[in-house]
N, CA, C and O of each residue as an XYZ file, in Angstrom:
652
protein
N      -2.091      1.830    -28.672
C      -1.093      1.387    -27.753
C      -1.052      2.369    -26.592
O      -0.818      3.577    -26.574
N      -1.446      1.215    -25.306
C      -1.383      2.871    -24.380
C       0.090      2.725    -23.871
O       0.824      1.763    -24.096
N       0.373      3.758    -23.202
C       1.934      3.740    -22.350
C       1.499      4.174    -21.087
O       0.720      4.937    -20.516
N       2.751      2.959    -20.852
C       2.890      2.827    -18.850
C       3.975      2.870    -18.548
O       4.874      2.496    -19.302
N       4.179      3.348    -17.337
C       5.088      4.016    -16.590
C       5.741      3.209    -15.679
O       5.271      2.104    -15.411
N       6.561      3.529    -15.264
C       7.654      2.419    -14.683
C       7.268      2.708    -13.236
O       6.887      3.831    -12.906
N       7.379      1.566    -12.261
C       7.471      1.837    -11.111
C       8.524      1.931    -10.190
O       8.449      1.732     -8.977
N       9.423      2.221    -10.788
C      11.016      3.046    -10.156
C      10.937      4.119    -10.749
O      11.901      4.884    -10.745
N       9.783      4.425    -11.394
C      10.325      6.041    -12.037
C      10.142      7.072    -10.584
O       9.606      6.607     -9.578
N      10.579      8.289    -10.625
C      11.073      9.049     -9.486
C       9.110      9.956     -9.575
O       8.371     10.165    -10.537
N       8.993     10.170     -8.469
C       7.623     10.902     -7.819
C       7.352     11.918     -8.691
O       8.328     12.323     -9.322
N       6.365     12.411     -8.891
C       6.090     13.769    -10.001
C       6.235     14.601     -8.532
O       5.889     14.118     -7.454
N       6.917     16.181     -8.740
C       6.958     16.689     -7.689
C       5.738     17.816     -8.265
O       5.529     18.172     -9.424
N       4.949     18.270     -6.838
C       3.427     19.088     -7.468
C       4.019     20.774     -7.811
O       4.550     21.589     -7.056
N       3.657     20.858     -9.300
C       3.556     21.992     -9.857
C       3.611     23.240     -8.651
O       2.583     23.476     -8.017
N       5.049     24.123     -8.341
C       4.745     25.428     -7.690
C       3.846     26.619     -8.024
O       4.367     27.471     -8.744
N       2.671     26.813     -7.653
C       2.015     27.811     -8.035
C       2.921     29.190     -8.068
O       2.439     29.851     -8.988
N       4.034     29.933     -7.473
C       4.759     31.323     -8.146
C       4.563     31.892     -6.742
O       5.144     32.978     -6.745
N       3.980     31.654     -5.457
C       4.343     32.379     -4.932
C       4.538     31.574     -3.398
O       4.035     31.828     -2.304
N       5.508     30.480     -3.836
C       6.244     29.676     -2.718
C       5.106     28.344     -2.154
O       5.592     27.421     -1.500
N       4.104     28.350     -2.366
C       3.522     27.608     -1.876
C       3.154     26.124     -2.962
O       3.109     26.212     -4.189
N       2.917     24.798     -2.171
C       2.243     24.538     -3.429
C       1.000     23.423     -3.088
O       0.601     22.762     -2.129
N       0.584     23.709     -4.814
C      -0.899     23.589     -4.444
C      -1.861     22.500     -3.942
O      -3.066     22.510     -3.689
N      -0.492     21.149     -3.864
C      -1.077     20.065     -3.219
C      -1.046     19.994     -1.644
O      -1.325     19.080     -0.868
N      -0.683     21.056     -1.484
C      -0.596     21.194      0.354
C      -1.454     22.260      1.033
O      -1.409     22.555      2.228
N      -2.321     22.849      0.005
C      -2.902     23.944      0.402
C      -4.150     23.249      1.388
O      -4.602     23.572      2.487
N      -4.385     22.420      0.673
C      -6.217     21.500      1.239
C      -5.752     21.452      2.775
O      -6.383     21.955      3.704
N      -4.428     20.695      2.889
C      -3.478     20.450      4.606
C      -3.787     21.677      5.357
O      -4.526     21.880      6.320
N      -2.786     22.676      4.445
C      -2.576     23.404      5.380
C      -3.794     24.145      5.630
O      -4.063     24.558      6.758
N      -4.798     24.395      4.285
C      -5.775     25.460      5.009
C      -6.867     24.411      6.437
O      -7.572     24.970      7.277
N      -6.731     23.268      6.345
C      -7.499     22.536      7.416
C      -6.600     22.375      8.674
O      -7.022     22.328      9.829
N      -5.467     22.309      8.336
C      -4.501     22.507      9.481
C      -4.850     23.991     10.305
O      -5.077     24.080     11.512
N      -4.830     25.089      9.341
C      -4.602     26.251      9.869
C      -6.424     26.540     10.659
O      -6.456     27.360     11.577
N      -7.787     25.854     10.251
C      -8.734     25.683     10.464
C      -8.948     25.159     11.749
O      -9.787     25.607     12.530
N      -7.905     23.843     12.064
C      -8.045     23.314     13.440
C      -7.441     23.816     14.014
O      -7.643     23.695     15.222
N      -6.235     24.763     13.541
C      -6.024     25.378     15.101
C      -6.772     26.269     15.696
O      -7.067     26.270     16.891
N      -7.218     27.332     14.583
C      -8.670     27.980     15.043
C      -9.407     27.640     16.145
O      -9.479     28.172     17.253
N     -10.048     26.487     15.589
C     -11.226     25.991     16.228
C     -10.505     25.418     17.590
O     -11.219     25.379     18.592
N      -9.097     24.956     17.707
C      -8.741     24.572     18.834
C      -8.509     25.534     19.517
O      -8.717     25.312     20.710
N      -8.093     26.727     19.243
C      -7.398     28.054     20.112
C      -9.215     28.582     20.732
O      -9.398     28.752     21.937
N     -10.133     28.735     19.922
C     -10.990     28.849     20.404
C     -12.006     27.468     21.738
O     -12.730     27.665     22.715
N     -11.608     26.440     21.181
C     -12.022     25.392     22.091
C     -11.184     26.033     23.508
O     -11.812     26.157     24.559
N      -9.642     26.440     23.413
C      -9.335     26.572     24.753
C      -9.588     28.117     25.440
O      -9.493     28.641     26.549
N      -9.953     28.479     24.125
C     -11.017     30.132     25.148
C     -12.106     29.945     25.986
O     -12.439     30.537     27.012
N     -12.765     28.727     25.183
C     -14.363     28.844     25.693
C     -13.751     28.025     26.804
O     -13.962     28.675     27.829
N     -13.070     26.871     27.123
C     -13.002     25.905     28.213
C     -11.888     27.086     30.163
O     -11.946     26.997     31.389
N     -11.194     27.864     29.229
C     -10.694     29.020     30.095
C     -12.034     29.920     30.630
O     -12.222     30.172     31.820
N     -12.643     30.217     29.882
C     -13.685     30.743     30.474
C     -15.035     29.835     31.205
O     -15.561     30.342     32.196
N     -15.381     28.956     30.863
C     -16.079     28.032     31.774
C     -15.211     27.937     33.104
O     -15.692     28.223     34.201
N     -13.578     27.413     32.884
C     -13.214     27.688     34.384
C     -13.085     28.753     35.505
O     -12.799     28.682     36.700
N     -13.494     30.056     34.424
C     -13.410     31.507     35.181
C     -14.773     31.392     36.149
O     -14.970     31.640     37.338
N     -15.671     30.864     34.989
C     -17.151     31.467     35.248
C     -17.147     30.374     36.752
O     -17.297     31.032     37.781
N     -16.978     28.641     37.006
C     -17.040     28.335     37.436
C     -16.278     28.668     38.726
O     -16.905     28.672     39.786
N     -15.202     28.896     38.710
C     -14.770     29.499     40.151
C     -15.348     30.893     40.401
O     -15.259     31.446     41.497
N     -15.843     31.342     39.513
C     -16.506     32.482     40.666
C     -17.785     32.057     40.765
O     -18.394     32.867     41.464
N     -18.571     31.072     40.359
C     -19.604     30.813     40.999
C     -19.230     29.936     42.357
O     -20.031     29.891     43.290
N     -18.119     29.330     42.398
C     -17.865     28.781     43.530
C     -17.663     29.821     44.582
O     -18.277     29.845     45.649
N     -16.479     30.940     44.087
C     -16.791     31.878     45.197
C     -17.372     32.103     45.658
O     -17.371     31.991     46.884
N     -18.598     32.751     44.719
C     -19.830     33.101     45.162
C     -20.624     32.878     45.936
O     -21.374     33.513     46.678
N     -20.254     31.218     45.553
C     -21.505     30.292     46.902
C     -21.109     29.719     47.941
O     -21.845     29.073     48.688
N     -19.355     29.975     48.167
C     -19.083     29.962     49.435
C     -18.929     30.928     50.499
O     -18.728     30.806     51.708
N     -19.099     32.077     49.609
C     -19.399     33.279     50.376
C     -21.086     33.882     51.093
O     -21.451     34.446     52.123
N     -21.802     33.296     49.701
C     -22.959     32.717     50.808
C     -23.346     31.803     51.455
O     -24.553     31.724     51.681
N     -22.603     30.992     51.875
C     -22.415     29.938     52.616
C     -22.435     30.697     54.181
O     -23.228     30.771     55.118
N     -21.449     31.061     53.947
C     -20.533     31.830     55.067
C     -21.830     32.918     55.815
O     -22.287     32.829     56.955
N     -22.149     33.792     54.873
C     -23.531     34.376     55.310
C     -24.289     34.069     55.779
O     -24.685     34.774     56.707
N     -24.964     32.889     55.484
C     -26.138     31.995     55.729
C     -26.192     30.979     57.263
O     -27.063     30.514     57.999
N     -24.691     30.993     57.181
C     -24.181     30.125     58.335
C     -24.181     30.902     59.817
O     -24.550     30.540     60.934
N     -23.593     32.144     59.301
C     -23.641     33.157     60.516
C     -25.244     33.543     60.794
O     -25.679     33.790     61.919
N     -25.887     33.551     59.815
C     -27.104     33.948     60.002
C     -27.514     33.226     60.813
O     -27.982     33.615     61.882
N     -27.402     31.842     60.408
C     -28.309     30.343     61.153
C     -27.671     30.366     62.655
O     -28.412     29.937     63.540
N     -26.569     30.752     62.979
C     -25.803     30.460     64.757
C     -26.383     31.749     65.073
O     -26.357     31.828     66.301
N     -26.879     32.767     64.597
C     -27.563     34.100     65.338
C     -28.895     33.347     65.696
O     -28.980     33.130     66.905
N     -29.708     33.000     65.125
C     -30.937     33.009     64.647
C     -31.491     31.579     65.661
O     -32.511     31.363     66.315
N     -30.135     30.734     65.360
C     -30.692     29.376     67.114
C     -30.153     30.225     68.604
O     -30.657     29.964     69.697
N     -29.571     30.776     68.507
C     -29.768     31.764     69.776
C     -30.782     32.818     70.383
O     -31.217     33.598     69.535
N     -31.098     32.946     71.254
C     -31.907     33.850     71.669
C     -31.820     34.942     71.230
O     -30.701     35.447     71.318
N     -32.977     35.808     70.553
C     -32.738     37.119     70.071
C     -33.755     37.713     70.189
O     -34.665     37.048     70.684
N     -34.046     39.007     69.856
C     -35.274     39.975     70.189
C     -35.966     39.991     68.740
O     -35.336     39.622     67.748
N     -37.262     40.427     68.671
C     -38.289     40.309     67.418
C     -37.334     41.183     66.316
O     -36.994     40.958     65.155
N     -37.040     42.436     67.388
C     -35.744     43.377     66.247
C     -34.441     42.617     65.445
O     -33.869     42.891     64.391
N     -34.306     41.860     66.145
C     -32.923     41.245     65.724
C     -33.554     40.500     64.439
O     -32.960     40.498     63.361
N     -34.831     39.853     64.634
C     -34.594     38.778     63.703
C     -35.032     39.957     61.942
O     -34.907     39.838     60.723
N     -35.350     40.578     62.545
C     -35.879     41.711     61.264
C     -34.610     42.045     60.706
O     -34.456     41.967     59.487
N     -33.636     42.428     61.497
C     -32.220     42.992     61.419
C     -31.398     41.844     59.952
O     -30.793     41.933     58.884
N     -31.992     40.786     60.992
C     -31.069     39.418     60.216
C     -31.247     39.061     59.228
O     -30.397     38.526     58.517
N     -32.695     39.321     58.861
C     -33.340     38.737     57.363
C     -33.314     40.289     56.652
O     -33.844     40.112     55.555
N     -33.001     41.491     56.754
C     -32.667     42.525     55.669
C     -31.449     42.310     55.468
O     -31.106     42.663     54.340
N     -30.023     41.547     56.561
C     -29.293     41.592     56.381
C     -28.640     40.834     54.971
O     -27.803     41.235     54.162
N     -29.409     39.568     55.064
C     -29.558     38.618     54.450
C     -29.840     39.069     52.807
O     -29.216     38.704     51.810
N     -31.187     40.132     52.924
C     -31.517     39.749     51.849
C     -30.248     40.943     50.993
O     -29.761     40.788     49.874
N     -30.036     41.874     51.793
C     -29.292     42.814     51.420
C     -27.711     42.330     50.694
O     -27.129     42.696     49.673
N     -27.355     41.269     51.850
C     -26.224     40.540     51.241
C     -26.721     39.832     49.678
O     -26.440     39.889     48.481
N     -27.390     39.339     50.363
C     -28.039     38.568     48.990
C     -28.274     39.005     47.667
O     -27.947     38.338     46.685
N     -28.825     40.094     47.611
C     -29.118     41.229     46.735
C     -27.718     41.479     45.781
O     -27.501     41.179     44.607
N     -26.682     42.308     47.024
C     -25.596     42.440     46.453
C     -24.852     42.018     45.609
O     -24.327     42.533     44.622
N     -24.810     40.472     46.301
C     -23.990     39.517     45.635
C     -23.867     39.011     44.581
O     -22.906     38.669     43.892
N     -25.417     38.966     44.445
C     -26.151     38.593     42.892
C     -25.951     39.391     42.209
O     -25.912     38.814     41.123
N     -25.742     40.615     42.007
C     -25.499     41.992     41.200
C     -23.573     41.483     40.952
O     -23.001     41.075     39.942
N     -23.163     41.690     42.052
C     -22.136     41.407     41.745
C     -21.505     40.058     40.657
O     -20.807     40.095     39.644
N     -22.252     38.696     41.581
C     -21.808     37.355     40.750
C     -22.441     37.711     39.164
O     -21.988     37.080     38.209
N     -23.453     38.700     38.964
C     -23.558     38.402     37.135
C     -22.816     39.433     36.814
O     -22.922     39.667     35.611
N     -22.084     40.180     37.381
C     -21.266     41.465     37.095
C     -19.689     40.423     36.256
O     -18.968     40.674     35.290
N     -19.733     39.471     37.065
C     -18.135     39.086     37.113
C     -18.230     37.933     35.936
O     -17.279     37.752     35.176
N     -20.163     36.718     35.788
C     -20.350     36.288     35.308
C     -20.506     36.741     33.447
O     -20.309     36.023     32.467
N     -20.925     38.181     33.523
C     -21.100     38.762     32.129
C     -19.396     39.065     31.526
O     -19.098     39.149     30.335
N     -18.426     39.194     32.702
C     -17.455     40.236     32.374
C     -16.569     38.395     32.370
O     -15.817     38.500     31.401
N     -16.439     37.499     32.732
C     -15.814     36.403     32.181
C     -16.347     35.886     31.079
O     -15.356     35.376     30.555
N     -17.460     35.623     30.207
C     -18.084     35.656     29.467
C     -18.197     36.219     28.160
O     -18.686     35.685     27.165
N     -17.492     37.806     28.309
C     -16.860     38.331     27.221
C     -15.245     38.680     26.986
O     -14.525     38.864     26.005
N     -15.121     38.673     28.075
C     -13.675     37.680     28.042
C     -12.974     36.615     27.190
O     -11.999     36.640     26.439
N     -13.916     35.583     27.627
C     -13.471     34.537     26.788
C     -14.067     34.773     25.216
O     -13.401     34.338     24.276
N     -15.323     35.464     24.971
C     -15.622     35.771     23.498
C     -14.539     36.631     22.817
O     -14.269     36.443     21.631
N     -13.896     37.603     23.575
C     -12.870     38.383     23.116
C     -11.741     37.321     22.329
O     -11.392     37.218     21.153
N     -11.245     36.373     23.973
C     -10.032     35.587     22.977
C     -10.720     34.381     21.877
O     -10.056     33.601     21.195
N     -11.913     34.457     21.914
C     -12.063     33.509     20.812
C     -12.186     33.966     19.646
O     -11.948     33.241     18.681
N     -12.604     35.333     19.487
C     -12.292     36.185     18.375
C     -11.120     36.763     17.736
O     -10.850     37.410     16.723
N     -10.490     36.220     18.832
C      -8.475     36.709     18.729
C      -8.054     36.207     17.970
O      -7.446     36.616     16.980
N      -8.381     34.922     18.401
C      -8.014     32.973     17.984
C      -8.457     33.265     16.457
O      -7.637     32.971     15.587
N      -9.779     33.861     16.046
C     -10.231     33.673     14.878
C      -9.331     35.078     13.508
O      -8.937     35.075     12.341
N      -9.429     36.096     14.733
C      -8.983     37.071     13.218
C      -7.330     37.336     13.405
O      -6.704     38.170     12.750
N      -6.862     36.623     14.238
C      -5.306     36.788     13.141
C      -5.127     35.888     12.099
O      -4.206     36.215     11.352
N      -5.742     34.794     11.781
C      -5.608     34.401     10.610
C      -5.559     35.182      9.492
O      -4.814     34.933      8.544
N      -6.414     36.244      9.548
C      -7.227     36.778      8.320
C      -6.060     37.667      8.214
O      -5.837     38.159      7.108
N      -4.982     38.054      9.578
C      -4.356     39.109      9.077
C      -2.680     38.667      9.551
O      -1.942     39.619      9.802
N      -2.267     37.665      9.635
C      -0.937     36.766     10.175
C      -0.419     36.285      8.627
O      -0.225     35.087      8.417
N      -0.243     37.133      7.729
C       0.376     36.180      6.476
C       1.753     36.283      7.104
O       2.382     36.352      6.048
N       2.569     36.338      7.930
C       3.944     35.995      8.276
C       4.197     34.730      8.556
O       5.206     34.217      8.071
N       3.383     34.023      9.346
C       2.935     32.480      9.327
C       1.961     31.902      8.725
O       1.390     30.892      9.135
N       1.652     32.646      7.475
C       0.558     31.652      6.291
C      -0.780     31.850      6.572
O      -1.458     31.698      5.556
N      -1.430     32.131      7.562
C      -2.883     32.717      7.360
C      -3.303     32.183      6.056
O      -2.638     31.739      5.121
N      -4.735     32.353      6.244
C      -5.865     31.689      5.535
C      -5.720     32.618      4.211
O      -6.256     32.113      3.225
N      -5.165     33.750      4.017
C      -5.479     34.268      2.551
C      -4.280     33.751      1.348
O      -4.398     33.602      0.132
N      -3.154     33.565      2.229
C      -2.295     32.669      1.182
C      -2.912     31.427      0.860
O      -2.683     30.962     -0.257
N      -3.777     30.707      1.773
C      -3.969     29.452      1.634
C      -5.380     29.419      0.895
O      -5.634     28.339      0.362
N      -6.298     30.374      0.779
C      -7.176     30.890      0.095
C      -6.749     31.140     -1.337
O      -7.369     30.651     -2.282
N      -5.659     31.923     -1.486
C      -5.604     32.267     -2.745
C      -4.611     31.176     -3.666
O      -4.574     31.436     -4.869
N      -3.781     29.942     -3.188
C      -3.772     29.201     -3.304
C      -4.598     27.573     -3.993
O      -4.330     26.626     -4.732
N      -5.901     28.192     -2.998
C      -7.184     26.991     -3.139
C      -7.702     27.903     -4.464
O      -8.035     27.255     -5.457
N      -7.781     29.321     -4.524
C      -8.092     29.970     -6.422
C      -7.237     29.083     -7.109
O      -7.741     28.157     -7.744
N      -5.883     29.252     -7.067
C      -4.764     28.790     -8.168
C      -5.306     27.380     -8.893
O      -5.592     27.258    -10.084
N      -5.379     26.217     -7.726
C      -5.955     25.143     -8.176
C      -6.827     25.175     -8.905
O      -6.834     24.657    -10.022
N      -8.104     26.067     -8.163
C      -9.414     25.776     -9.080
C      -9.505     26.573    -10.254
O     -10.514     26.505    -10.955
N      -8.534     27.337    -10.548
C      -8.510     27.855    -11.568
C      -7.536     26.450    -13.094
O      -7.992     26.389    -14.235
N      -6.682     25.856    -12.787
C      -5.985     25.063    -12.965
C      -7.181     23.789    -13.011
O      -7.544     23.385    -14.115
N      -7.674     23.280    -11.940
C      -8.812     22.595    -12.522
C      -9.606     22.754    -13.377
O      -9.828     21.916    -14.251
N     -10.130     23.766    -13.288
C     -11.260     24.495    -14.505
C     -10.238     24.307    -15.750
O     -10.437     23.208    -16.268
N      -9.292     24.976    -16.338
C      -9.037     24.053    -17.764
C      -8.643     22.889    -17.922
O      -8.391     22.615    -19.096
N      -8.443     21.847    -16.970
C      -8.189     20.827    -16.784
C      -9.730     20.211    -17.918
O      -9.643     19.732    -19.049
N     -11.205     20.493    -16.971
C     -12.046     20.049    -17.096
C     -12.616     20.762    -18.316
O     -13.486     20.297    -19.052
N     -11.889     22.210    -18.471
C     -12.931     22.538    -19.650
C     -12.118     21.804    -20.998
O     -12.081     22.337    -22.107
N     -11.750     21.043    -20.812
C     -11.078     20.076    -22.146
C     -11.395     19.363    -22.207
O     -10.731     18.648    -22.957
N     -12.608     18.694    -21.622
C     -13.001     17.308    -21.581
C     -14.306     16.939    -22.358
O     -15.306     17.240    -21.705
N     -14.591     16.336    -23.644
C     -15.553     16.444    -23.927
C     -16.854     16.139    -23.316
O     -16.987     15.357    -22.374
N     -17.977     16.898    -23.984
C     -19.348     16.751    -23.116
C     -20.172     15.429    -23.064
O     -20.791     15.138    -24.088
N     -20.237     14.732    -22.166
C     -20.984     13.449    -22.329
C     -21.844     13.451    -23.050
O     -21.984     14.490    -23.694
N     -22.888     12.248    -23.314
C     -24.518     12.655    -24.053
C     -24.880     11.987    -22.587
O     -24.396     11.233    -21.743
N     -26.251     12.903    -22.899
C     -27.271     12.760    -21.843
C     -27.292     11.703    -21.086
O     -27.221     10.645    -21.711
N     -27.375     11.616    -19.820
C     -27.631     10.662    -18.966
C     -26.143      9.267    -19.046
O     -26.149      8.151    -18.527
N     -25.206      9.830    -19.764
C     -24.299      8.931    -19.274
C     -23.118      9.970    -18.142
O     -22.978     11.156    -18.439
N     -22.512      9.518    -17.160
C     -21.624      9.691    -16.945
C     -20.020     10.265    -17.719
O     -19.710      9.880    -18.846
N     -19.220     11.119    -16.986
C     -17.782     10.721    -17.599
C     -17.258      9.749    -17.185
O     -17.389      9.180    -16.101
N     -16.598      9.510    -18.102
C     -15.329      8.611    -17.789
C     -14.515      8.539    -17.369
O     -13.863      7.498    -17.460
């Protein structure tokens, strides 16, 4: 005779593992606490693409600006000296700039690796708001709780399934 259960009977509430948490919410929260990760880092890397991109815009409107003055010297009348003058000037600017734009390009770049590493290790060390090691040691409790669950179950024979 098997026995069945009523369907007005009241919800089983999930077993408290002992240290406030419990263990049917751990799977949530540790994937909850996972996407924010990955989101706090999505908005490092997208902060820093907008760094990197406005200073390459700077960059290339500032040689714009160079290039432009160069070109209204250069349709004017000038002496063989001048034009020598104009193209070291050029390359000199040029030179610079480039030193500079990967100066600013390397230094936004680890920037944003910094806060994405921010994003990643207060978890490991934020148990005031639940961090990953409550929710870690939590995901033990279960599988420890599973494991005698399963080690009670007798052993199939070969090649069938459990039940």
């Amino acid at each position: 005779m098997s026995a069945k259960t009523s369907r007005n009977a009241a919800p089983r509430k999930p077993k408290d593992t002992g240290n406030g948490a419990v263990p049917g919410n751990f799977l949530a929260d540790l994937g909850r606490q996972q996407l924010a990760a990955a989101t706090d880092a999505a908005c490092a890397m997208f902060r820093g693409s907008e760094a990197m991109r406005a200073i390459q815009q700077q960059v290339a409107h500032e040689a714009s600006l160079r290039h432009q003055a160069a070109a209204q010297k250069l349709h004017g009348s000038c002496a063989p000296a001048d034009l020598l003058t104009i193209q070291s000037d050029l390359l000199r600017f040029d030179l610079q700039g480039a030193t500079q734009y990967w100066q600013q390009l390397v230094t936004a770049a680890l920037q944003s690796q910094i806060e994405m590493m921010a994003s990643a290790s207060h978890l490991l060390t934020d148990e005031q708001n639940g961090g990953w090691k409550s929710a870690l040691e939590n995901f033990q409790a279960v599988m420890a709780s599973g494991n005698r669950f399963f080690a009670g179950m007798p052993e199939a024979p070969a090649g069938q399934p459990h039940a």
